[in-house]
C-alpha positions in Angstrom: 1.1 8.6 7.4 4.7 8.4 6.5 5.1 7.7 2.7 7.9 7.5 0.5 7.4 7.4 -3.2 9.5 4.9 -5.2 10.0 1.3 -4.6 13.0 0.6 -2.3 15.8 -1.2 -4.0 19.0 -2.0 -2.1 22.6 -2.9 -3.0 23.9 -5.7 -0.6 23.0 -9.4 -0.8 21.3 -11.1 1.6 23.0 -13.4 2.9 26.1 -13.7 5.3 28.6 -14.0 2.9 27.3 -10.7 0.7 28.4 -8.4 3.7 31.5 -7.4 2.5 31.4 -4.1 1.4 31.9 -2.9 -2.0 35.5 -2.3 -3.4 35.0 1.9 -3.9 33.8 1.6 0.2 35.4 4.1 2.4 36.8 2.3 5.2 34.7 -0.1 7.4 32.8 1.3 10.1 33.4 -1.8 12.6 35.9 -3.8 13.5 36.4 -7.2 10.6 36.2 -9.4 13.5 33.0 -7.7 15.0 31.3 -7.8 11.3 31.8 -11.4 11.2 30.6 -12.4 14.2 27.5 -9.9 14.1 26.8 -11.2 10.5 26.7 -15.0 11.4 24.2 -14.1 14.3 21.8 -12.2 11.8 22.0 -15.2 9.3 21.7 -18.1 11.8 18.7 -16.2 13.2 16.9 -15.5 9.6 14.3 -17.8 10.3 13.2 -17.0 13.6 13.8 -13.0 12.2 10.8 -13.9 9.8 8.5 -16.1 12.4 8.7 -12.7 14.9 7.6 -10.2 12.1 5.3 -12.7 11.2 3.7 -12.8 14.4 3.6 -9.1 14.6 2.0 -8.6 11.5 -0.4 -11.0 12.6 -1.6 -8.5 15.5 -2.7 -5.6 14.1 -3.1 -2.4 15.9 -5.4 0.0 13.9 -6.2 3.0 16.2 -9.2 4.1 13.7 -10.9 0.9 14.8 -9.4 1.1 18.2 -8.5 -2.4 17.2 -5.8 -4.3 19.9 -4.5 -0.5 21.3 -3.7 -2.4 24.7 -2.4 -5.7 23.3 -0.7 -3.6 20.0 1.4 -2.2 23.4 2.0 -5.4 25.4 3.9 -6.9 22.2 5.6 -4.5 21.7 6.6 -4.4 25.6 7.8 -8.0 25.0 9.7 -7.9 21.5 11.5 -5.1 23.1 12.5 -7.0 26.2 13.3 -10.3 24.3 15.6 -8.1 22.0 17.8 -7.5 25.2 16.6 -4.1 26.3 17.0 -3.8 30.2 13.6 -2.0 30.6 10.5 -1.4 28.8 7.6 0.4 29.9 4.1 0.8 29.0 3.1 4.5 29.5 -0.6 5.2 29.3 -2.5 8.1 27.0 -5.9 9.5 26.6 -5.9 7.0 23.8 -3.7 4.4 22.7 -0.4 3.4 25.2 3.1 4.3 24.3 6.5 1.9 25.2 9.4 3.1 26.6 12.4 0.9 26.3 16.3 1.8 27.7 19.2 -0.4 26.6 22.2 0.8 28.6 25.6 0.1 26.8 27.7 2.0 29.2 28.4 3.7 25.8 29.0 7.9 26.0 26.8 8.1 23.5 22.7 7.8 23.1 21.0 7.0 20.1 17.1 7.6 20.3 14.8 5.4 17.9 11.0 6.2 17.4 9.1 3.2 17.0 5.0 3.1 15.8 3.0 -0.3 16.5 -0.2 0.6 14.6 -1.1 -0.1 10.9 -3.8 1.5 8.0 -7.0 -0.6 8.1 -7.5 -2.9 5.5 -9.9 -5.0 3.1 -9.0 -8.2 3.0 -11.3 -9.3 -0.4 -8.5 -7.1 -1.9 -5.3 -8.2 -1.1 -4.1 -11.1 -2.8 -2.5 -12.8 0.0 -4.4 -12.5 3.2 -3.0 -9.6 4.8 -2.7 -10.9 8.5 -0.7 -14.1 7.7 2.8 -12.6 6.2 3.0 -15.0 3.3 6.3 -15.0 1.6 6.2 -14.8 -2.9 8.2 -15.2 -5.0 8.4 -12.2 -7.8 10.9 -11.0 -10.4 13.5 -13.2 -8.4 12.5 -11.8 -5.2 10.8 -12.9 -2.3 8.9 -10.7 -0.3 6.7 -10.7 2.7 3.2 -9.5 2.4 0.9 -8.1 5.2 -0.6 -5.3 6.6 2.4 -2.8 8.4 5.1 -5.2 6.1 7.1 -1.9 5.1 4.7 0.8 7.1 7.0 -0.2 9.4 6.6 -3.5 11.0 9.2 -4.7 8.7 11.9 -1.9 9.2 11.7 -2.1 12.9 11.7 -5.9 13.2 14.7 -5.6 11.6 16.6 -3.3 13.9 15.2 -5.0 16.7 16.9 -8.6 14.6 20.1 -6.0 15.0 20.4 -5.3 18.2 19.7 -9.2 19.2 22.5 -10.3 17.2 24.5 -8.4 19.5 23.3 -9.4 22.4 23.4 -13.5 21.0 27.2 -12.9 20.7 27.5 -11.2 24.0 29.2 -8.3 21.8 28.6 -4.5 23.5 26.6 -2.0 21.9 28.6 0.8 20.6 25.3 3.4 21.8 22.9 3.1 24.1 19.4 3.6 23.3 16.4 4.9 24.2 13.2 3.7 22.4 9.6 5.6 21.9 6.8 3.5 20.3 3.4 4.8 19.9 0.2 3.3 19.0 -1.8 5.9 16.7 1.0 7.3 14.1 -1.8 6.5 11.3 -4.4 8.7 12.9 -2.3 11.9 13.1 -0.4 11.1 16.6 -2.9 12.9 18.8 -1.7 11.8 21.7 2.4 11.0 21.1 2.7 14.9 23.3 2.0 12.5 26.4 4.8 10.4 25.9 7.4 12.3 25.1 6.3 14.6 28.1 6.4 11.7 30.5 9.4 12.8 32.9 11.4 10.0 32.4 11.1 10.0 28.6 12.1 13.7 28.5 14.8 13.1 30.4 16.2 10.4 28.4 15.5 12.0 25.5 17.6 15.0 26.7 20.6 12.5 26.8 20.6 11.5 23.1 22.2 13.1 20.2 19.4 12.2 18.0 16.6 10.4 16.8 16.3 7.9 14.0 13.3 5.9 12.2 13.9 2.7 10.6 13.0 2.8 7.2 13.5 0.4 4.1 13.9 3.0 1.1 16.3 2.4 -1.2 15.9 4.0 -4.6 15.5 1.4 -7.9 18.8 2.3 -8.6 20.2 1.8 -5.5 20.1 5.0 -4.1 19.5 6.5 -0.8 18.4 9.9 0.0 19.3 11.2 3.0 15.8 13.6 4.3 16.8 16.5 6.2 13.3 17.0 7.0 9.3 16.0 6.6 6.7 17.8 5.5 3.2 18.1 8.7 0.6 16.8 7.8 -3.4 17.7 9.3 -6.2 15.3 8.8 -9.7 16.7 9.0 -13.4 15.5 7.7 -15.7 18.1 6.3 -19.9 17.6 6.5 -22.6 18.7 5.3 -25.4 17.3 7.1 -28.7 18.6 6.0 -30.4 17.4 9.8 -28.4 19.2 12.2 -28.0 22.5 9.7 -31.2 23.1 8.6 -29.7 23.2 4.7 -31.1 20.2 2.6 -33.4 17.6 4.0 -33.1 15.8 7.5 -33.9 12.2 5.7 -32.6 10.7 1.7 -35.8 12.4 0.0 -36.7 11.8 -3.6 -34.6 14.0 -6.3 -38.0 15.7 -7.9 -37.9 18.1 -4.3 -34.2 19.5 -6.0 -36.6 22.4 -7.1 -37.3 23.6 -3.5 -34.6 21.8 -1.3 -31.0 22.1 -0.8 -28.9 19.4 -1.5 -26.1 18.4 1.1 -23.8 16.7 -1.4 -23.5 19.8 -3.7 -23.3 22.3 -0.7 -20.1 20.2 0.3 -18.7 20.4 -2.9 -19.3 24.0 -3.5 -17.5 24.7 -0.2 -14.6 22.3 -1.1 -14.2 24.1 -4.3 -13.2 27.1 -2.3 -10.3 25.0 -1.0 -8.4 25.4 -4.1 -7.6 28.0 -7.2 -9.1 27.3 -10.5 -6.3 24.9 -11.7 -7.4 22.3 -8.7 -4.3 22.0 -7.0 -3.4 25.3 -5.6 -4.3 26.4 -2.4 -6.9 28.7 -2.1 -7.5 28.8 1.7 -7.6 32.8 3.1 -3.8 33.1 4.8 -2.7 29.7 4.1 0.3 30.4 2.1 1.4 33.1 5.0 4.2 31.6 6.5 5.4 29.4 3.8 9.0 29.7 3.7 10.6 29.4 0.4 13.5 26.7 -0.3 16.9 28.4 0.2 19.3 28.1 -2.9 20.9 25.5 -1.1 18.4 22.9 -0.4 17.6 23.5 -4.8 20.9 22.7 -5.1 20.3 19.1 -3.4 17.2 18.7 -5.1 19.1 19.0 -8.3 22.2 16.9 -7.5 19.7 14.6 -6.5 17.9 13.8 -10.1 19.7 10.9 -11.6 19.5 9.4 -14.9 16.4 7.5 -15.1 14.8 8.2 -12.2 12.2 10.1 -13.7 11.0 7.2 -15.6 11.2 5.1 -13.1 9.3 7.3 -10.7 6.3 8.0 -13.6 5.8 3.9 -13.9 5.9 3.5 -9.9 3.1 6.2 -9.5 1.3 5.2 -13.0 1.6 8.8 -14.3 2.3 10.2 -17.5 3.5 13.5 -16.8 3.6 16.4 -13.7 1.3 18.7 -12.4 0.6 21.7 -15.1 3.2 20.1 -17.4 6.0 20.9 -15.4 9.3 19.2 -16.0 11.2 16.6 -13.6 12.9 19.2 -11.8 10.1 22.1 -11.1 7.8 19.0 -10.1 10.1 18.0 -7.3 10.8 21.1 -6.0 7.1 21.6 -5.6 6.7 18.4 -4.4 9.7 19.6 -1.1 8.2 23.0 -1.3 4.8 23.6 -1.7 1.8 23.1 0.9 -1.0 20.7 -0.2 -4.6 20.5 0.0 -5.6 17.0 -0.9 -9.1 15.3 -0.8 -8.7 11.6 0.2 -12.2 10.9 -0.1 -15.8 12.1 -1.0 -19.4 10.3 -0.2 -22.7 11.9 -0.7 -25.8 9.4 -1.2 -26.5 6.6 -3.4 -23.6 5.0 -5.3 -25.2 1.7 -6.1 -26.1 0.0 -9.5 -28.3 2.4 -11.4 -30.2 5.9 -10.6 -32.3 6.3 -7.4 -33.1 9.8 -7.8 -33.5 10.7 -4.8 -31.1 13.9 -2.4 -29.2 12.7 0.2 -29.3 13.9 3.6 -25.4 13.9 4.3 -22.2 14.2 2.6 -18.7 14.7 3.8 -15.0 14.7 2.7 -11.9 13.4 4.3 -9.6 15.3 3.2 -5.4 16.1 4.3 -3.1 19.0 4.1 0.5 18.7 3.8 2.3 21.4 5.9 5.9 23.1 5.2 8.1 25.6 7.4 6.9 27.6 8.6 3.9 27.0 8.8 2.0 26.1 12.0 0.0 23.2 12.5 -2.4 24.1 15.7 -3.3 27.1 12.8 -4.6 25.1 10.8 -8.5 24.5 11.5 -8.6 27.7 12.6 -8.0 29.2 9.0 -10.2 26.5 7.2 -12.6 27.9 9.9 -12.8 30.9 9.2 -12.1 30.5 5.3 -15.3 28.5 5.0 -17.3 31.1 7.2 -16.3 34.0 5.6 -18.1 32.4 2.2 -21.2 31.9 4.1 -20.4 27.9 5.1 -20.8 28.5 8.3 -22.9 25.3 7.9 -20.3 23.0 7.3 -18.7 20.7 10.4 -15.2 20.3 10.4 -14.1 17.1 12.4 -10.4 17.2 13.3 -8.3 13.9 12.9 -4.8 14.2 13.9 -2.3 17.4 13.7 1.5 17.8 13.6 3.8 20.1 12.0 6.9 19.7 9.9 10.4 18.8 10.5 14.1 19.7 9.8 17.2 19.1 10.7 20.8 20.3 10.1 23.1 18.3 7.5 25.7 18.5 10.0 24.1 16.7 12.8 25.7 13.4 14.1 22.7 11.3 13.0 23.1 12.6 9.5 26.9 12.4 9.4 26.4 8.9 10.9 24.4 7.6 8.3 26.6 9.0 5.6 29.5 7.6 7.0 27.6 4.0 7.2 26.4 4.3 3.8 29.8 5.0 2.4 30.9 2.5 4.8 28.8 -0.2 2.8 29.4 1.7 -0.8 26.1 2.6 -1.6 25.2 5.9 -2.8 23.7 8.9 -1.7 21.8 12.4 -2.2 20.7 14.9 0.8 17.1 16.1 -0.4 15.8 19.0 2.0 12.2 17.3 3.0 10.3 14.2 2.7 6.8 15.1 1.2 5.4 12.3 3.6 4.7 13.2 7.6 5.4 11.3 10.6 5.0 13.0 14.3 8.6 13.8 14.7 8.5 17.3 15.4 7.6 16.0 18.7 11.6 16.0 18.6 12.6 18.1 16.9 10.6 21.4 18.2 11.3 22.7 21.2 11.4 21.6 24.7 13.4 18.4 22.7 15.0 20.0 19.8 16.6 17.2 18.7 18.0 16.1 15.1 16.0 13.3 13.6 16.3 11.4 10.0 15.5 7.9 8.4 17.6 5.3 8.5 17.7 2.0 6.6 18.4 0.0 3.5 16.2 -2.6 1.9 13.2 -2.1 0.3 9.1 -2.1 0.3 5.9 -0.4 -1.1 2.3 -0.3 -0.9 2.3 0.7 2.2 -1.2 2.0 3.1 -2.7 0.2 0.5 -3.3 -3.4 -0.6 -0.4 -6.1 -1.2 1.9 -4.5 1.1 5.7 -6.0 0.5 8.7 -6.1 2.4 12.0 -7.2 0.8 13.3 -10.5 2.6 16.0 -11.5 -0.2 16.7 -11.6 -3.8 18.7 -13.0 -6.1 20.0 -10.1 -7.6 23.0 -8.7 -5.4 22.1 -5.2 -5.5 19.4 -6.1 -3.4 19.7 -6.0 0.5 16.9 -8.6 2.2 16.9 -8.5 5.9 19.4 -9.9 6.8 21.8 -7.2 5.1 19.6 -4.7 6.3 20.0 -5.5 9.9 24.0 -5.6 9.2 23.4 -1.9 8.5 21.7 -1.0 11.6 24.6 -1.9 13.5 26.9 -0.4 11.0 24.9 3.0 11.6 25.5 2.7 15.2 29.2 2.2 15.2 29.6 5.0 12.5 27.4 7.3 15.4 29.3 6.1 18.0 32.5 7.7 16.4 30.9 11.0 15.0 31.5 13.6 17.4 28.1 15.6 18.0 
């Protein structure tokens, strides 16, 4: 469920002799002689990089489907292993298994990394590249990979995992240890992630670390990366109207001429969905929803404002296809409603026939997938529990809500050591950056950051990708242009990041 919204662009080149950093750098973060020997690993291994991710993307894990849960897990047991992690574990669920991995560095410091093996489901007839196969194309003098999970975050990960080989090929210690948490249904709301990071032995390691980290490829068209100090929850529910089991609307598809005398499932759900939301279609409407919202401080404005940089409202109307904002609003309203504001989104809507020409006839059934993007304070086991009642209270006591997956937002502190880290690194490798107080995408890591683990988390990564979730996904592997960083650059960085953490005091 994690999304980020412009196309990733990234500044280093990518290949071993680009990883010098820019002139206006700060000073490096590793030793010259380390960089060197690091960078020649990761370039000398590009090709067998690319064959791994390939043969990841070819396995794809799609909880929805409960499509390869078990054998989603047993590769990644074995990538992590063959990446030079002492352990790795497969932990068990009420659904899909988890992976616990533990690379001891005899380092004083522990870095955590969260890690998800599953991917959206997919139509093939609408990809142009078949989407379990990882075929490299060339485009606008790039080359990318395509495939399902490329960038949502096969890609990403492959890449630190590329990282922390390279280290291990040149027998060179890692400057952190790590601890590694993979799960197996990220893209169905996480619903069981709570048994993994409860497993005693995770918890405990957990408890060791000075924060999490995600790998991401996200790199602004300009070259920019922002720095999220949190993500916005996220609950995934289903709504139906089913005329058989309610007694509202007919128990079979009947012909439309009964309309006179016979409810109609499709436009009782879309009466109650119309509840959902004011007038204007886009702001909540649900009974106590907007309750605990807590309003951006001054501060995090601020960010969002230092943020905006020439052109990147352009470039972020022709990514999305969009000519303008919600309600007209300027560049800057619409991103601080896009950190700020709860949403109530339907993803979805089928009632009936939908086939070439009229079969007038009343279906039976119709439902709604729908999401809702959750902000602090909010709470996210509060949620169906409102919509409940919301719905009831307008006489739909009728209509079935099936829950999907449930978790609740994040934040963390600009001053923690993961944060000051990744500055460092990326100042380190003189590439920009802007703090932005939340990510309007959700990925299950309150697990660590709420209580019992309270633990910093944020995204880290250079590089870039898109479509994720939807057809033609792309990961960057290199480009021509030199403001571009393909993998090989990218897994420079991870290690960059981990020396920068190893010297930031917590």
């Amino acid at each position: 469920m994690l999304g980020k919204t412009l196309v990733s662009l990234g500044l280093g080149l990518a290949c071993a002799t680009s990883f010098a950093p820019a002139a206006h750098a700060a000073p490096p973060v590793m030793p010259a002689e380390t960089r060197t020997t690091l960078s020649k690993a990761i370039a000398a291994d590009h090709d067998e990089a690319l064959a791994r991710l390939r043969e990841w993307i070819a396995l794809p894990s799609i909880n929805a489907e409960k499509l390869n849960r078990q054998e989603g897990a047993e590769l990644m047991q074995r990538m992590l292993l063959d990446a030079g992690f002492d352990s790795a574990r497969i932990i068990p669920t009420d659904g899909a298994p988890g992976v616990f991995g533990r690379l001891d560095a005899g380092a004083p410091t522990t870095l955590a990394v969260y890690f998800m093996y599953d991917v959206k489901q997919f139509e093939a007839h609408e990809w142009s590249q078949p989407p379990l196969e990882g075929q490299l194309v060339e485009r606008d003098g790039k080359t990318v990979l395509i495939g399902r999970g490329a960038i949502n975050q096969k890609g990403p990960e492959a890449t630190l995992l590329t990282a922390i080989r390279a280290f291990k090929a040149t027998g060179t210690p890692l400057p952190v240890n790590i601890v590694l948490v993979a799960e197996g249904e990220e893209e169905t709301g996480s619903e069981n992630f709570g048994q993994i990071t409860g497993d005693p032995e995770v918890a405990r390691a957990l408890s060791e670390s000075v924060g999490v980290i995600l790998p991401v490829a996200w790199q602004d068209n300009d070259g920019g990366v922002e720095i999220y100090l949190g993500a916005k929850g996220v609950a995934e529910v289903q709504l139906v109207a089913d005329g058989a089991k309610s007694g509202r609307g007919p128990g079979m598809e009947i012909h439309s001429s009964m309309g006179a005398s016979v409810e109609n499932p499709a436009w009782r759900l879309v009466k109650a969905l119309d509840t959902l939301v004011a007038d204007d279609g886009f702001t909540p409407a649900i009974d106590g929803w907007m309750d605990d919202v807590r309003p951006l401080s001054d501060e995090q404005i601020a960010l969002i404002e230092a943020g905006i940089r020439p052109g990147s409202e352009a470039a972020a109307k022709k990514e999305l296809k969009v000519q303008g904002w919600i309600a007209g609003e300027d560049y800057r309203s619409s991103l601080i409603r896009l950190a700020s504001q709860p949403t109530v989104t339907i993803q979805g809507l089928v009632g009936g026939y939908t086939g070439p020409g009229g079969k007038t006839s009343i279906p039976s059934r119709a439902e709604a997938k729908l999401d809702f993007r959750l902000v602090p304070d909010m709470q996210a086991d509060e949620v169906v529990a409102k919509l409940r009642a919301h719905l009831d209270k307008r006489g739909f006591t009728d209509i079935e809500i099936v829950t999907g997956g449930i978790y609740g937002p994040t934040e963390t502190p600009r001053d923690a050591a993961v944060v000051q880290a990744l500055v460092t690194a990326l100042e380190g490798a003189g590439l920009p950056h802007t703090l932005t107080p939340r990510l309007a995408g959700s990925w299950p890591g309150y697990r660590f950051t709420d209580p019992p683990v309270s633990l910093p988390a944020v995204f880290v990564g250079i590089g870039q990708g898109g479509q994720a979730h939807a057809p033609d996904e792309w990961y960057l592997i290199d480009a021509e242009d030199p403001k571009l960083a393909g993998i090989d650059r990218q897994a420079l960085f991870f290690a960059e990041f981990m020396y920068a953490l190893a010297r930031t005091k917590p």
